[in-house]
N, C-alpha and C positions, 0 to 999 in steps of 0.2 A: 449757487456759489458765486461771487463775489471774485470779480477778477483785476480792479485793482483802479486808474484811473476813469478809465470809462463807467464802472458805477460809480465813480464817486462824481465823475459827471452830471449823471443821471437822479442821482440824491438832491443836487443842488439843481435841478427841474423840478423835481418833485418837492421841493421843500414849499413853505406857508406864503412865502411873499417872492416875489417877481427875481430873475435871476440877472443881473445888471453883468455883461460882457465888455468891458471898458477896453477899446479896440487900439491895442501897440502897434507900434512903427520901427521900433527897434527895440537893444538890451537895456537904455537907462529907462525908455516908455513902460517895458514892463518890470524895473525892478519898482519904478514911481506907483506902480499900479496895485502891486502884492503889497509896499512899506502901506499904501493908502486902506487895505483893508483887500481887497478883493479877492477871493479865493479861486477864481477863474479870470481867465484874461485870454480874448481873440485875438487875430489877429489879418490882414487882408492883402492880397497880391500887388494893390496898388499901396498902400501906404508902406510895404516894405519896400518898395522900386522908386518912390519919391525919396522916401528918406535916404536913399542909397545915391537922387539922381537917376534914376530909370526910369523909362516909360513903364506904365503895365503888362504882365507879360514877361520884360526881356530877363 
């Protein structure tokens, strides 16, 4: 059974060609990221603390 984003995660691993994770900072990084194609989007402790002006972590 199929439980909703986590397989649809796991789809786009399994799919034919490479899963390309275009790594957001903030809300315009990831809407620029979805308007550019990308059906997933990561994202990391330090580049939301930069983009905010924080060290990592805080």
């Amino acid at each position: 059974m199929r439980t909703g984003r986590r397989d649809d995660l796991r789809d786009l691993h399994d799919g034919d060609g490479p899963l390309l994770l275009p790594d957001a900072w903030d809300l315009g990084s990831v809407i620029a990221f979805v308007d550019a194609g990308f059906r997933a989007v990561a994202t990391t402790s330090f580049g939301v603390g930069a983009a905010g002006g924080q060290p990592d972590g805080a």
